[in-house]
C-alpha positions in Angstrom: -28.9 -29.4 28.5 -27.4 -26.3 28.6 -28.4 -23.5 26.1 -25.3 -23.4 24.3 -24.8 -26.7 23.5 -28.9 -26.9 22.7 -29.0 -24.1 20.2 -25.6 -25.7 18.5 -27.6 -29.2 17.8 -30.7 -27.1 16.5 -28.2 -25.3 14.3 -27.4 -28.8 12.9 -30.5 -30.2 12.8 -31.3 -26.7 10.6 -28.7 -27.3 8.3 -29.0 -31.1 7.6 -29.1 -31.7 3.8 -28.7 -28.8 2.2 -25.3 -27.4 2.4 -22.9 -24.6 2.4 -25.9 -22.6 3.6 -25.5 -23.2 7.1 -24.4 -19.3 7.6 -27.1 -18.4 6.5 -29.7 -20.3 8.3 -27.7 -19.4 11.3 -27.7 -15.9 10.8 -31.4 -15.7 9.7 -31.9 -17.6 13.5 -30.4 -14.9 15.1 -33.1 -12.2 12.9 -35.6 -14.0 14.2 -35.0 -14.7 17.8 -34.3 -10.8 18.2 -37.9 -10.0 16.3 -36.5 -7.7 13.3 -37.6 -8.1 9.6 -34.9 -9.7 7.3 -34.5 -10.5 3.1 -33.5 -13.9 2.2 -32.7 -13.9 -1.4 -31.8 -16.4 -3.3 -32.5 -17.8 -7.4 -34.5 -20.4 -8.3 -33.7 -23.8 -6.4 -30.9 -22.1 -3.8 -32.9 -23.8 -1.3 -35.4 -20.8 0.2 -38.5 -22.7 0.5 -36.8 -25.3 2.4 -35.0 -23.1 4.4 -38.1 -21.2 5.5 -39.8 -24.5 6.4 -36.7 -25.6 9.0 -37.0 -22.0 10.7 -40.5 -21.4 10.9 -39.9 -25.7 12.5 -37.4 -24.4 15.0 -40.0 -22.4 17.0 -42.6 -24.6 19.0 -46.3 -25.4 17.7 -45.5 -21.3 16.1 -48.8 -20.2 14.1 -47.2 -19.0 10.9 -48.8 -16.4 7.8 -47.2 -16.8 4.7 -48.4 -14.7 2.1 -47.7 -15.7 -1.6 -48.2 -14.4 -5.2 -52.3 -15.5 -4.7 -52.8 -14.5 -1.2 -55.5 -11.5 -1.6 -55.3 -9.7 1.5 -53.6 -9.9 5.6 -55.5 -10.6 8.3 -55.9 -7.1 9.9 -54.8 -8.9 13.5 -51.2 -9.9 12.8 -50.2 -10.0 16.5 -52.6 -13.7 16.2 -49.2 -15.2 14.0 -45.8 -16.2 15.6 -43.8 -15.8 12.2 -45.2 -13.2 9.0 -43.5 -14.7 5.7 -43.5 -13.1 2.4 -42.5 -15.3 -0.4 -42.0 -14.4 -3.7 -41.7 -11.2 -3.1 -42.2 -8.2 -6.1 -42.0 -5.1 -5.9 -44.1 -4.5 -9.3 -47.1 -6.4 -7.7 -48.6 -3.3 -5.5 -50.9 -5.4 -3.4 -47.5 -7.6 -2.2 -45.9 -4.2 -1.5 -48.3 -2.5 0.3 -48.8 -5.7 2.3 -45.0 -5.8 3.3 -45.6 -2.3 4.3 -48.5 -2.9 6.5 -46.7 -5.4 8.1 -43.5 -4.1 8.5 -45.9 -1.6 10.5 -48.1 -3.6 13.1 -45.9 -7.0 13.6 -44.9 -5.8 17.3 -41.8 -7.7 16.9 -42.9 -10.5 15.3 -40.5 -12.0 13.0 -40.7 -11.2 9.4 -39.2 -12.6 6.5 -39.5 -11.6 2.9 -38.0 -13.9 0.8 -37.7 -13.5 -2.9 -35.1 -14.2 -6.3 -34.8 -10.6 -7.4 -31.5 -8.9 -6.5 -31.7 -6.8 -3.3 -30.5 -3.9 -4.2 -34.1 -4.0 -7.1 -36.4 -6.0 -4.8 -35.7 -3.8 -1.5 -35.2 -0.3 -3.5 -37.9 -0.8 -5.5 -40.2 -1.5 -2.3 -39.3 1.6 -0.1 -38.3 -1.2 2.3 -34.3 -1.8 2.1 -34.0 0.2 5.0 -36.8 -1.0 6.7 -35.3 -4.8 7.1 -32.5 -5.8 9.6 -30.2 -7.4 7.2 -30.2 -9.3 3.6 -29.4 -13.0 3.9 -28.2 -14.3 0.7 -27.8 -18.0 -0.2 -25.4 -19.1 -2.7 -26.6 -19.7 -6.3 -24.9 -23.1 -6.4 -22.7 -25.8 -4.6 -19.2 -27.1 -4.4 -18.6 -30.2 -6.8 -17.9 -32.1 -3.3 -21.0 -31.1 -1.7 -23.1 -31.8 -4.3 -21.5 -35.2 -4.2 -22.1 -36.2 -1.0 -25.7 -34.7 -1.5 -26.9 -36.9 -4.5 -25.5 -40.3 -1.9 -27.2 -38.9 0.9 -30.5 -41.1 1.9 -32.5 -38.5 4.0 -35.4 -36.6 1.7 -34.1 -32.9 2.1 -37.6 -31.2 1.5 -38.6 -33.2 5.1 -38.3 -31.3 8.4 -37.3 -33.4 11.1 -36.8 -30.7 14.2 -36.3 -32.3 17.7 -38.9 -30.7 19.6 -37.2 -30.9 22.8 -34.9 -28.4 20.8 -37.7 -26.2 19.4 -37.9 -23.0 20.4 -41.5 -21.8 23.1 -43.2 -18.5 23.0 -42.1 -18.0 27.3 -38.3 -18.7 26.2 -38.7 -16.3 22.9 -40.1 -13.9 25.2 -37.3 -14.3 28.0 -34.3 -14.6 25.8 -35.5 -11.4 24.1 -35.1 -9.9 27.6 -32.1 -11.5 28.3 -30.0 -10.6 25.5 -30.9 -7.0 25.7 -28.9 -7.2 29.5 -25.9 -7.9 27.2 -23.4 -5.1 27.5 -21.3 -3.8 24.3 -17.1 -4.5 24.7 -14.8 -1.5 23.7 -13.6 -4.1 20.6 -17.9 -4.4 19.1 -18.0 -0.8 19.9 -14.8 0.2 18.4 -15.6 -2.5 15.1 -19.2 -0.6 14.6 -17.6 3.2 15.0 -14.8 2.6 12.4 -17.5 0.9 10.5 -19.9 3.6 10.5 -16.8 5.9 9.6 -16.2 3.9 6.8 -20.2 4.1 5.3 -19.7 8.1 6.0 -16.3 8.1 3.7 -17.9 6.4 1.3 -21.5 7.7 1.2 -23.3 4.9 2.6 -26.8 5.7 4.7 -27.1 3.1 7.8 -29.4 4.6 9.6 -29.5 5.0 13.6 -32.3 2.6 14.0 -30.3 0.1 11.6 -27.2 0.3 13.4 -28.9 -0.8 16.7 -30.8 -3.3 15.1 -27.4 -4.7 14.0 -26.3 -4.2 17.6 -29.2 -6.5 19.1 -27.8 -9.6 16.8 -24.4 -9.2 17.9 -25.7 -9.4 21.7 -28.0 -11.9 20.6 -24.8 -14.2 19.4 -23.1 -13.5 22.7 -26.2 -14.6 24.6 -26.0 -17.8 22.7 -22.1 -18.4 23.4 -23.0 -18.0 27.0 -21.4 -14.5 27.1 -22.9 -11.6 29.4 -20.6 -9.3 26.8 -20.3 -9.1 23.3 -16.8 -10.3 21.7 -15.4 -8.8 18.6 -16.4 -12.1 16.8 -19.8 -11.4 17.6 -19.9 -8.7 14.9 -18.1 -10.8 12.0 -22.1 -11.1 10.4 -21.3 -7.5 9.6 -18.4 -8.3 7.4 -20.6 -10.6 5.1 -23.1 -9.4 2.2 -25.9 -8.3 4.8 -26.0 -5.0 3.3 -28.6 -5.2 0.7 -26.6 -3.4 -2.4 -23.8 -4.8 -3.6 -21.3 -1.9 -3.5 -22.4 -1.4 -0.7 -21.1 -4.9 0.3 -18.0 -4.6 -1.6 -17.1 -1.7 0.4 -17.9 -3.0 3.7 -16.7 -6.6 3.6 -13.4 -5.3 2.6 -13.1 -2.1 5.2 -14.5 -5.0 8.0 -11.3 -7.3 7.8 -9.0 -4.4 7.7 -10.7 -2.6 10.7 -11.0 -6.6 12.2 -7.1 -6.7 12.0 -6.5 -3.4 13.0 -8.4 -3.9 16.5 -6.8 -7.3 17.1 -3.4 -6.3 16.7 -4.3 -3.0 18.7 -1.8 -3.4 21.5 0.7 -3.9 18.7 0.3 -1.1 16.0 3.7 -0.4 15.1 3.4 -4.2 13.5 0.6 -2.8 11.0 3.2 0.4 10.1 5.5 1.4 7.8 8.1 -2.1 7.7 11.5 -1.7 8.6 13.9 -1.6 5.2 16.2 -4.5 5.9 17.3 -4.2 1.8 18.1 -0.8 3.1 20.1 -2.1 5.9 22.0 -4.4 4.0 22.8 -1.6 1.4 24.6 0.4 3.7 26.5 -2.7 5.5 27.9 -3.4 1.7 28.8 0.1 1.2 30.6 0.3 4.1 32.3 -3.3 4.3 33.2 -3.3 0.0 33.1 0.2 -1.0 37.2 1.8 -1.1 37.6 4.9 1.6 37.9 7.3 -1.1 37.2 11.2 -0.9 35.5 12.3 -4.3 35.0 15.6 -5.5 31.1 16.2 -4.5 28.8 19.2 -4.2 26.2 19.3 -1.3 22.4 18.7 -3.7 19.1 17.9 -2.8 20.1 17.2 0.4 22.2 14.7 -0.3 26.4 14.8 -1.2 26.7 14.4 -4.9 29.3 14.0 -7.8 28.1 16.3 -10.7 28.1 15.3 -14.2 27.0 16.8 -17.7 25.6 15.3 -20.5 24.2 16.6 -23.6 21.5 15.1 -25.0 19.5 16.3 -28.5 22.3 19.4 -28.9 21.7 20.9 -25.0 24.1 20.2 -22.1 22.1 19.2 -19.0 23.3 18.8 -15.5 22.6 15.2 -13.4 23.4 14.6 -9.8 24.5 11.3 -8.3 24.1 10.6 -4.7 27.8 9.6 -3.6 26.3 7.0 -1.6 25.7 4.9 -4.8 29.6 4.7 -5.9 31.1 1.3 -6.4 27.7 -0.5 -5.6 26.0 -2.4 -8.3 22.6 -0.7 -8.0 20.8 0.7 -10.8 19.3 4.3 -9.8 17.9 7.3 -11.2 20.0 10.9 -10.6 18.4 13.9 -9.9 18.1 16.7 -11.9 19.1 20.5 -11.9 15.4 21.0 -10.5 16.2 18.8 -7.6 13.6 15.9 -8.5 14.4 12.3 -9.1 15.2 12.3 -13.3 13.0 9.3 -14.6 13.9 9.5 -17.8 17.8 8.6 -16.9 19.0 5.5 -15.4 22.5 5.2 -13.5 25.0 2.5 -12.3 28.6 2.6 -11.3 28.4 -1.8 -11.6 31.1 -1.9 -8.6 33.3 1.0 -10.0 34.2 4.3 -9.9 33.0 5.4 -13.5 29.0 6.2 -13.6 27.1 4.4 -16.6 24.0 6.5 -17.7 21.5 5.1 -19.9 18.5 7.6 -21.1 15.5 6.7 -21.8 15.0 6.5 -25.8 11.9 9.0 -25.7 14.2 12.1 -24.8 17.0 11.0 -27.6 15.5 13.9 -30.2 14.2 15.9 -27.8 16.6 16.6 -24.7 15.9 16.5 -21.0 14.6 20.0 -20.9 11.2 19.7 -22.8 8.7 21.2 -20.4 6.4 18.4 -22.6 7.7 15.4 -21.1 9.1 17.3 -17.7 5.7 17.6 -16.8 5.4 13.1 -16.1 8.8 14.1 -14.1 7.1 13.3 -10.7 6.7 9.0 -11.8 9.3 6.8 -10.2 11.1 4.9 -12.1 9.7 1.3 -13.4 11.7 0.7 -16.2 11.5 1.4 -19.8 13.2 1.3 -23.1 16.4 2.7 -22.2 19.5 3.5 -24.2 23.4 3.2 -23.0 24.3 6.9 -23.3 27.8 7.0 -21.8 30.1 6.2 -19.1 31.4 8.6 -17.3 34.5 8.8 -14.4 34.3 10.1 -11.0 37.3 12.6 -9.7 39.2 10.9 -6.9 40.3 13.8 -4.4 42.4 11.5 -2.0 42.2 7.6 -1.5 42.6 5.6 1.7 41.1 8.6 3.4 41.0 8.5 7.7 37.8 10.8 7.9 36.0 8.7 5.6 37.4 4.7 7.3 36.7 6.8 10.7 33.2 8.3 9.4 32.4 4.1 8.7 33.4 3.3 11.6 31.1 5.0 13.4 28.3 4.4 10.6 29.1 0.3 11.6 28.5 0.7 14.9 25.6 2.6 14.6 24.3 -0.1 12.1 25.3 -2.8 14.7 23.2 -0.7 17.6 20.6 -0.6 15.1 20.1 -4.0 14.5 20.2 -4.9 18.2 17.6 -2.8 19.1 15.8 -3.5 15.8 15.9 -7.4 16.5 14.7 -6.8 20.0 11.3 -4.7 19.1 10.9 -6.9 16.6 11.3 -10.4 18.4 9.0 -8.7 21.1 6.2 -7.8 18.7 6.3 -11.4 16.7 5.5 -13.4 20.0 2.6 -11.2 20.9 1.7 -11.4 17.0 1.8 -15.5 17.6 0.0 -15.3 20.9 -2.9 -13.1 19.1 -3.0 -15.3 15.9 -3.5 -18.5 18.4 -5.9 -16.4 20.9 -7.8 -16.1 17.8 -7.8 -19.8 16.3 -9.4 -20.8 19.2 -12.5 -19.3 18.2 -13.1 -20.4 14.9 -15.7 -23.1 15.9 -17.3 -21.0 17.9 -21.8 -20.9 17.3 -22.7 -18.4 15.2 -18.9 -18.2 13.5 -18.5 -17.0 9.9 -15.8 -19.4 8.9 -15.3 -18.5 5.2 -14.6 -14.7 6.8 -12.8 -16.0 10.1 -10.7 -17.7 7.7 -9.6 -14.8 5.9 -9.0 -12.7 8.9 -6.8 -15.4 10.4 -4.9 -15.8 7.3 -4.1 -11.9 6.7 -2.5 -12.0 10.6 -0.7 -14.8 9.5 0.7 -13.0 6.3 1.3 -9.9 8.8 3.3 -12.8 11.0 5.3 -14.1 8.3 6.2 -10.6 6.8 7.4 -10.0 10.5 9.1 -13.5 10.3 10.9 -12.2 7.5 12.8 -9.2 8.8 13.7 -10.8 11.4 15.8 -13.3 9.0 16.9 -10.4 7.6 18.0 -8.6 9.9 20.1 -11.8 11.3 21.5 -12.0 7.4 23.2 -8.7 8.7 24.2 -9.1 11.8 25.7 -12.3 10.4 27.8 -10.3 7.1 29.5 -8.1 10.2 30.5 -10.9 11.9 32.1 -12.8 9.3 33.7 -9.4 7.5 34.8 -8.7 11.4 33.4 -5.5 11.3 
């Protein structure tokens, strides 16, 4: 049988009868087979006992020490035991402590688990050991409605271990696979996952240590090994997206910063995708202003960069200049001017509703007080989200000449630059939404891979997908356009 397909049946036969755990047991395997010292936490009747049983089962005829709340003393020759298990672990109880200490000391890679109901973060801190241990395996404190349905009609006793030995694990092949999986080389996508990682714990004040880090590194090969792979994959580091970490801010952080940097790497030969979007309401606004705006010349001022019709309104006894941007004239938009200090005026709230005359609302705050109060100047730098705003007045804009040529010639040139636009917008974007497609199916293929994270695979898959139909989007957009030209025969 090849080793693949073995070590996916032992996986199964791991897992039988106790579900929604089978993570977990798969990722305190891959602890074990690489000899480092792991937590598995979990309350009161999450399943740990059981789960310790069915690995400790998985290794062949293995001589196991399991030290408990009554056990006095360990043996001084540890290297006699295949598998050192600490259950119940407490920190308060110094004998268990020092123990753990001893052991984490002389095991010579033999696997060590320290299993226990007290939070991580208290049970590892607390024991000068969270450091010390590989990773933190944490089982759910409950199960799904449907799971616990189909356990309750489910006629196997789940507290009974029933390993096939022929898929048991022997001290040669524990010995040789160790060997083995060290031979497995790092890709640049694992090493570029566990750099951006490790500048993500610097940012945010996280210690991993050195030794951690290529502890972490030896379960990533080992999961490679496994999926008959003489190189690591970036899937093979999805167990350091989950809550292996120990603390839980520590896992908030990192679970979060992992699918990011996940997404980031997949869509690397794409990056422009993960960017700043293209503004196809922008687009559109400009085709409308130049397909149902008149050809008008007004009488403007050059402002903030920008060409605008100035106005004056007094407000609270003191006349205050505003600035409109000439581009929103006969459009229905609602927009904020700007002010004689050349930033964006909150507080007032324009629209010319299709016409030449400017409606200016202000907001009701500034009624008794006037637009120049330093007070309320100072909040000047808040875009505008709305607020209790007042009709103020409605003022006209000074035609210079209508039917102007400069200005149909100027949108002439603005349509064809909008029509060259959208060509070579449609292209890059077409181009980058089949290799988006070809990535998000790449990646599907994966999901039942051994060793897989599914609830986390799931999420990654999904956030590509969003990223595709966003990208989906503007494309539809951008045809909207194309198709408003066409039918104003611009």
């Amino acid at each position: 049988m090849a080793l693949k397909q073995r070590i996916t049946e032992l996986m199964e036969q791991l897992s039988v009868g106790i579900p929604e755990r089978e993570y977990c047991i798969q990722l305190a395997f891959l602890t074990m087979i690489i000899g480092e010292p792991f937590y598995i936490y979990g309350r009161s009747g999450s399943g740990k006992g059981i789960i310790l049983d069915r690995l400790i089962a998985a290794f062949k005829d293995a001589k196991a020490l399991k030290v408990g709340r009554r056990q006095q003393e360990v043996p001084s020759k540890l290297n006699a035991y295949d598998i050192i298990v600490f259950k119940s672990y407490d920190p308060s109880n110094e004998n268990i402590r020092n123990w753990v200490q001893i052991a984490l000391q002389d095991r010579d890679r033999i696997p060590l688990i320290v299993s226990g109901d007290i939070r991580p973060e208290v049970a590892l801190t607390r024991g000068d050991i969270i450091d010390k241990l590989a990773l933190t395996v944490s089982l759910p404190d409950s199960i799904s409605p449907q799971s616990l349905c189909q356990l309750l009609t489910a006629q196997n006793d789940v507290t009974e271990t029933n390993i096939n030995p022929d898929l048991t694990i022997t001290r040669d092949e524990f010995g040789k696979w160790g060997q083995d999986i060290q031979k497995v080389v790092f890709s640049q996508n694992s090493l570029t996952m566990i750099g951006k990682l490790a500048e993500l714990c610097d940012k945010n004040n996280i210690y991993v240590s050195v030794k951690k880090w290529l502890v972490l590194s030896k379960i990533a090969k080992a999961s490679a090994f496994f999926n008959d792979r003489s190189e690591t994959s970036l899937m093979d580091t999805f167990f350091l997206g989950t809550n292996i970490w120990g603390r839980t801010i520590t896992n908030n952080v990192i679970i979060e910063g992992f699918k990011n940097i996940a997404v980031e790497i997949l869509l690397k030969d794409i990056p422009e995708i993960l960017g700043e979007q293209y503004d196809t309401e922008n687009l559109m606004k400009r085709i409308k202003r130049n397909l149902f705006t008149s050809n008008n010349t007004y009488d403007t001022r050059e402002f903030a960069g920008e060409t605008c019709v100035t106005y004056k309104v007094t407000i609270a006894g003191e006349s205050t200049p505003l600035y409109v941007p000439v581009r929103y004239i006969e459009t229905e938009e609602d927009f904020n001017p700007y002010n004689e200090l050349r930033k964006v005026e909150t507080r007032v709230r324009c629209n010319f509703h299709g016409t030449t005359n400017c409606s200016i609302a202000i907001d009701s705050s500034v009624k008794g007080i006037g637009l120049r109060t330093n007070a309320v100047r100072s909040n000047n730098n808040v875009t505008f989200k709305g607020g209790k705003f007042e009709d103020y007045a409605t003022l006209p804009t000074y035609i210079l000449k209508e039917n102007d040529p400069d200005i149909i010639a100027q949108k002439k040139a603005e349509i064809e630059e909008i029509r060259k636009e959208i060509n070579e917008t449609m292209e890059k974007e077409s181009k980058n939404l089949i290799r988006l497609r070809d990535v998000y199916r790449d990646l599907k293929k994966h999901r039942n891979e051994l060793f897989c994270n599914q609830k986390l695979f799931d999420e990654i898959l999904n956030q590509i997908k969003d990223i595709f139909e966003s990208a989906s989007g503007i494309i539809t957009k951008i045809k909207e356009a194309h198709e408003l030209l066409v039918s104003k025969g611009a």
